[in-house]
N, C-alpha and C positions, 0 to 999 in steps of 0.2 A: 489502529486499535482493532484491527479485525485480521483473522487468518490469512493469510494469502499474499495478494498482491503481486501485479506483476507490474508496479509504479515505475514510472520514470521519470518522477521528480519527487522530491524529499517529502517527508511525512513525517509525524509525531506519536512518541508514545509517553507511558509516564512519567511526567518530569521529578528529579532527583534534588535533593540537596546540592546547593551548589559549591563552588573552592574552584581556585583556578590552579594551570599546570598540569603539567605529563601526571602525574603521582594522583591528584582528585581524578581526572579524565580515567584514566586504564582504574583506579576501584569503583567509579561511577557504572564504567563498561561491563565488571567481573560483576556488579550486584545485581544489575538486568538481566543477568545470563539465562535466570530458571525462567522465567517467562519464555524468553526467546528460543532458549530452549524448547520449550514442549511446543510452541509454534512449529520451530524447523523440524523436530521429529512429525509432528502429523502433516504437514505439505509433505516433506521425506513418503511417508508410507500412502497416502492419497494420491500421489504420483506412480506410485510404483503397484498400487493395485488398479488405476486406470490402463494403464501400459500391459500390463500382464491380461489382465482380466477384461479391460474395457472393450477388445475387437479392434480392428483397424481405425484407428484414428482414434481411438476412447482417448489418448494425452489431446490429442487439441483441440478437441469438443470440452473435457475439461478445464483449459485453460481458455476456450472461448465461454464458456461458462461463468467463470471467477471475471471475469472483462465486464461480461454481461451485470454482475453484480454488481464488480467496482462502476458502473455507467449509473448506477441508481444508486449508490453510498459513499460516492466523493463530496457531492454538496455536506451531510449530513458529517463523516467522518474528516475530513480533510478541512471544513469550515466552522460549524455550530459546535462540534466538539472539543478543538483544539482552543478555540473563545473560552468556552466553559471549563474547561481546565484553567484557563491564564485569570480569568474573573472574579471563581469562586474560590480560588484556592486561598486566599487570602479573610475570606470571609468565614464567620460564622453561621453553621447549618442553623437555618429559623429565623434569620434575622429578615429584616424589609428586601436588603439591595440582595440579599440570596435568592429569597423567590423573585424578586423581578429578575435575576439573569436567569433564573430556573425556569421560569414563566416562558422568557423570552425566547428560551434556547427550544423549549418545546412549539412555539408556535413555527419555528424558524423550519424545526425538523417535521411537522404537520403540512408544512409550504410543501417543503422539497418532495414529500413524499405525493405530496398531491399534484405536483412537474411530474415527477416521475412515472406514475400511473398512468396521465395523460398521456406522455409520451410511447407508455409500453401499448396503447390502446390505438394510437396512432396509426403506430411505425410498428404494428406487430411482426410484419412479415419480416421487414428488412433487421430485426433487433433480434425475433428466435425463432424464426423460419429456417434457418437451419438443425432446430433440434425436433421439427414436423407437430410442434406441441397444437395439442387441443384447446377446447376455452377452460375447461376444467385445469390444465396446465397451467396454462396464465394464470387465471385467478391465484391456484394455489403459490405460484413463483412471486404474485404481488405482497401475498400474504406472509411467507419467509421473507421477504424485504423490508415489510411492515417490523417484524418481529424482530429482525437482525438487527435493526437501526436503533431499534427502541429499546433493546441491549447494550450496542455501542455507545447511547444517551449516558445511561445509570451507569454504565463504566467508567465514563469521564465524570460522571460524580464521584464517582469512587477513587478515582484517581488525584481527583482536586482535592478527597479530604486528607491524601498523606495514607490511602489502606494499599498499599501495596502487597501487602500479603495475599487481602483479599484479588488483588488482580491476576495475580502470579496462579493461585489458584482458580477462577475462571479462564483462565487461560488456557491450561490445562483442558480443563472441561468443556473450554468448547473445541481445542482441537482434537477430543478424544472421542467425543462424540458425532464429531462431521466424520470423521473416520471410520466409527461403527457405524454408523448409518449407511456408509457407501458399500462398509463390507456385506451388510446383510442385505442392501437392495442387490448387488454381486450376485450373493451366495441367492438367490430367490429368484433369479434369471432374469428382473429387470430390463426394461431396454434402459441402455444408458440415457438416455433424455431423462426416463425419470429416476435413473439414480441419481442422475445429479441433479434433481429437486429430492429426493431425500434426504441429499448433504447440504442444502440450501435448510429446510424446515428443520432439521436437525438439530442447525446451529441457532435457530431461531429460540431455540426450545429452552438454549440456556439464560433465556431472560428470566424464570424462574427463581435458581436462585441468587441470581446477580439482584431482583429484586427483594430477594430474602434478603440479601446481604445491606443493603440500604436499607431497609427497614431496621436492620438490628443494631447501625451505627447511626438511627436518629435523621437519616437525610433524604428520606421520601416527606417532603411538607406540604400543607394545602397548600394550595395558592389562591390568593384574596386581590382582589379588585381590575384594574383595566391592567393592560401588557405595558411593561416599560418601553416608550418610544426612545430615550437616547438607550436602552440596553439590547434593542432589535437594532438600532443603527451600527453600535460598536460591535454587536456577533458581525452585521453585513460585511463591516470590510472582510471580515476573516473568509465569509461566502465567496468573495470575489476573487480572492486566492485560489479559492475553492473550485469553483466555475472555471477558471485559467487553466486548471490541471486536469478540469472534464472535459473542456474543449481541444485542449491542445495535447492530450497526453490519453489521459482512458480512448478516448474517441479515437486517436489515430489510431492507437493500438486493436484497438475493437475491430477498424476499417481496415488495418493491414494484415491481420490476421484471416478477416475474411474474403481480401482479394487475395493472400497466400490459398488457403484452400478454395479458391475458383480457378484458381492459375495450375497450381502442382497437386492437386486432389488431398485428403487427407491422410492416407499413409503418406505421402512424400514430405508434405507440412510438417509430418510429427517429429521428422525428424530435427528441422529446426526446432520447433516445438522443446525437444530434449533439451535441449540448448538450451533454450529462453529460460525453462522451468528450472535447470541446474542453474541456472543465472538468478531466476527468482528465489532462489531458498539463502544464498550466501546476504543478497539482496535483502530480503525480509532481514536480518543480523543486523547487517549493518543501518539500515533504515531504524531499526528500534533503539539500537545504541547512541544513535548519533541525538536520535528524537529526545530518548531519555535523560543524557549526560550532557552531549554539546551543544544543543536550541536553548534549554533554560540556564544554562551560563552565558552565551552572549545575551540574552534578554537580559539578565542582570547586570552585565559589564556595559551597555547600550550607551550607559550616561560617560562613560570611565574609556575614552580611547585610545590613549596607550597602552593598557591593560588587556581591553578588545585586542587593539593590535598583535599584544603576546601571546594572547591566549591565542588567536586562530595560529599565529605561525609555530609554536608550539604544536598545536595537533597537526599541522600540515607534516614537520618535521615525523611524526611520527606513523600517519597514515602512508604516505608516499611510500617509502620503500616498504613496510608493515603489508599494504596492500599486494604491493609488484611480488614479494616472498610468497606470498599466500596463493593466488594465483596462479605465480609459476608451478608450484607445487600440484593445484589441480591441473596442472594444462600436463603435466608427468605423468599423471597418473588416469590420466584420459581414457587409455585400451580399459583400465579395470572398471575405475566409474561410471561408465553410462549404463556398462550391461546392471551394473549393480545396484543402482538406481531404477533403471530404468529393465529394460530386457536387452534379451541377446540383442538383439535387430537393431538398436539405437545405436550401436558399435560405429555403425556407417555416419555417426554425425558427428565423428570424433574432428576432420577436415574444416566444419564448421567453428571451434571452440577457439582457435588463437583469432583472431576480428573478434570475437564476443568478448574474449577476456581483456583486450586491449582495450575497447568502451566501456566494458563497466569500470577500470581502473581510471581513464578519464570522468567516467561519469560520477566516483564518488567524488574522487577531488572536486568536479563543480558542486555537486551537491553542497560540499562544504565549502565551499565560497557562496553561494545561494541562499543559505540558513541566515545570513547577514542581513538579505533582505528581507527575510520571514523578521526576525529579530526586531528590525529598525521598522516596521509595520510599511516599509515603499510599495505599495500594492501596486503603482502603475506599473513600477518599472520589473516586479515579481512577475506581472500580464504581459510585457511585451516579453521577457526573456521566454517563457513560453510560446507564446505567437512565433516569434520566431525559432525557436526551435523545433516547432511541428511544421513550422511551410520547411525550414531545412532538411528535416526529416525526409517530407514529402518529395522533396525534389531529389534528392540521395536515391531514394527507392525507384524512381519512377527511370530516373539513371543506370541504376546497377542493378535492378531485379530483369531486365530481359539482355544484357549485355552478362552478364554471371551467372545465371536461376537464382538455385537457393540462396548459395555464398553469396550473393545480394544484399541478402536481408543485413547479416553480421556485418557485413563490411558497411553498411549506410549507419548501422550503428556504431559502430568504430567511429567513420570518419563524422558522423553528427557529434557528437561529447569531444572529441579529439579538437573541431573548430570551438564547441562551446568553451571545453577547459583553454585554450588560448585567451580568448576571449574574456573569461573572468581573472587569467594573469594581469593582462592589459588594465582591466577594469580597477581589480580587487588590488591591482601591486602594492597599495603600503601595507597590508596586511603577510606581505610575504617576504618582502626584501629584506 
């Protein structure tokens, strides 16, 4: 539910009416489009004004930035939010069990943010000591965190009442405004540390009228009496999901990103970097479509297993080669797109792209074998596939980043998804056979 993302495990956005089959799946896909849309044009152009304009390294200062973010808005987005979409949706705005999940969802996101705080007050050096920030910094970086989250909150209200218009439009708005913000801290000479809290408070800023927008559809309500205890239990599982994907996934990312630039300095990083960020923008697409159209049909199919059955191998038939087409297609067009995206100088990362395009194509197929366990609510077994996908991560890298350098990094991601997609054949097989 937020711009960005350089996730490596599946996430949700607004769930759709459901129908099963090829024919519901691809018009479920084409109706999500404008949102996703105007997501991948503002990353698109926030990429390519870091790159151009940011100085050496502006891409991966940026993208360790967006890390930084995702470190303090995986609990909040990835847990209390996707709860409050699957709880409230069902409900009527004003009623008892609405404000107790509304209640609930807000003390959950008051928790996280107050980990969160602690943590940045801790661990200041080792979490934005690389961007040289002041206290005045921090503060204000706590304060666009405050403000982000508690936007991302009222949008999964918005989401849970069926306003998707309303989403599609905030969507819009806030990635057009992290965009201007970054142009005009650019255009003003900025150091990049604090443009990229510009684009950080920016996007904060459109809690305004996302709270307009809930006010005028009736679903800002008081809330009356003590917090519901089983409706803070039922968000936790979702938390713990949540926590699984900060531990084992923002975290690595956060930590490899920062031994990359200790290791190969930040112009050499960026150029992976180009990589990763063309990898994150087709990523965010598919991340939104699958959240939107394929997680709230297997939630409904849950009860119905031979139907589960069809529906997943159904989409697999059509992801698989859908995906391998699409892909190939950018891996052809390589010499054009990095300069184009990115600058002349990225040219040189073209070397890196086939490793990269081969794990994300492993990595969506797992994704969609993994939605099963989001689905089926297995939280243990959703926590060990992460556990262990981050110690395998970890050992990939620690392997092939001083035996290769850079082409290190892509190749541990290749062969990390490349063992997991195995792994959920073996697992997931009656859904595919």
């Amino acid at each position: 539910m937020q711009p960005d993302d350089s996730s490596e495990t599946p996430s949700l956005a607004a769930p759709v009416a459901g129908g099963s089959g090829v024919g519901r799946f691809l018009r479920g896909a084409f109706s999500s489009g404008l949102a996703v849309g105007a997501r991948t044009a503002g990353a698109l152009l926030l990429n390519k004004l870091l790159a151009v304009y940011g100085g050496p390294g502006g891409l991966t200062l940026l993208a360790h930035f967006q890390n930084l973010m995702a470190l303090f808005t995986t609990l909040p987005n990835d847990g209390v939010h996707i709860g409050i979409v699957k709880y409230l949706a069902p409900l009527r705005a004003g009623s008892g069990r609405y404000r107790a999940w509304l209640g609930a969802g807000l003390l959950l996101n008051g928790l996280a943010l107050a980990l969160g705080t602690a943590a940045l007050l801790l661990g200041r050096q080792s979490l934005v000591g690389v961007f040289g920030p002041s206290v005045g910094w921090v503060a204000l970086f706590a304060l666009g965190i405050v403000l982000l989250t508690a936007n991302t909150f009222w949008v999964a209200v918005l989401l849970a009442a069926g306003r998707l218009r309303a989403y599609v439009w905030l969507t819009g708005i806030l990635s057009g405004i992290g965009v201007a913000g970054v142009a005009a801290a650019l255009y003003a000479g900025l150091p990049v540390a604090n443009v990229l809290l510009t684009y950080l408070l920016a996007q904060g800023a459109t809690l305004l009228p996302t709270l307009g927008l809930c006010a005028r559809y009736g679903l800002l309500q008081p809330l009356r009496g003590r917090v519901s205890r089983p409706a803070v239990r039922q968000l936790g599982r979702f938390l713990l999901m949540a926590a699984s994907v900060l531990l084992f996934s923002k975290a690595v990312d956060f930590v490899m990103r920062d031994v990359l630039i200790r290791y190969f300095s930040l112009g050499q990083t960026g150029l992976w970097q180009a990589v990763a960020k063309l990898s994150d923008n087709y990523t965010m697409v598919f991340s939104a479509v699958m959240g939107s159209v394929y997680y709230p049909r297997l939630a409904a199919l849950v009860g119905q297993p031979k139907a589960l059955r069809g529906y997943v191998r159904t989409v697999l038939l059509v992801l698989a080669p859908g995906l391998a087409l699409g892909l190939a297609v950018l891996f052809g067009l390589r010499d054009w797109l990095l300069p184009l995206l990115f600058a002349p100088q990225f040219a040189a990362a073209r070397g890196l792209l086939a490793p990269q395009f081969l794990g994300d194509w492993a990595k969506f197929l797992t994704w969609t074998f993994l939605f099963l366990l989001m689905a089926k609510a297995q939280v243990g077994r959703y926590v060990a596939v992460q556990a262990g996908s981050a110690a395998l991560y970890a050992v990939l890298l620690a392997v092939l980043l001083p035996r290769y350098g850079l082409l290190g990094a892509p190749l541990a991601h290749a062969a990390r998804f490349g063992i997991l997609l195995l792994g959920c054949l073996v697992y997931f097989r009656p859904y595919w056979r």
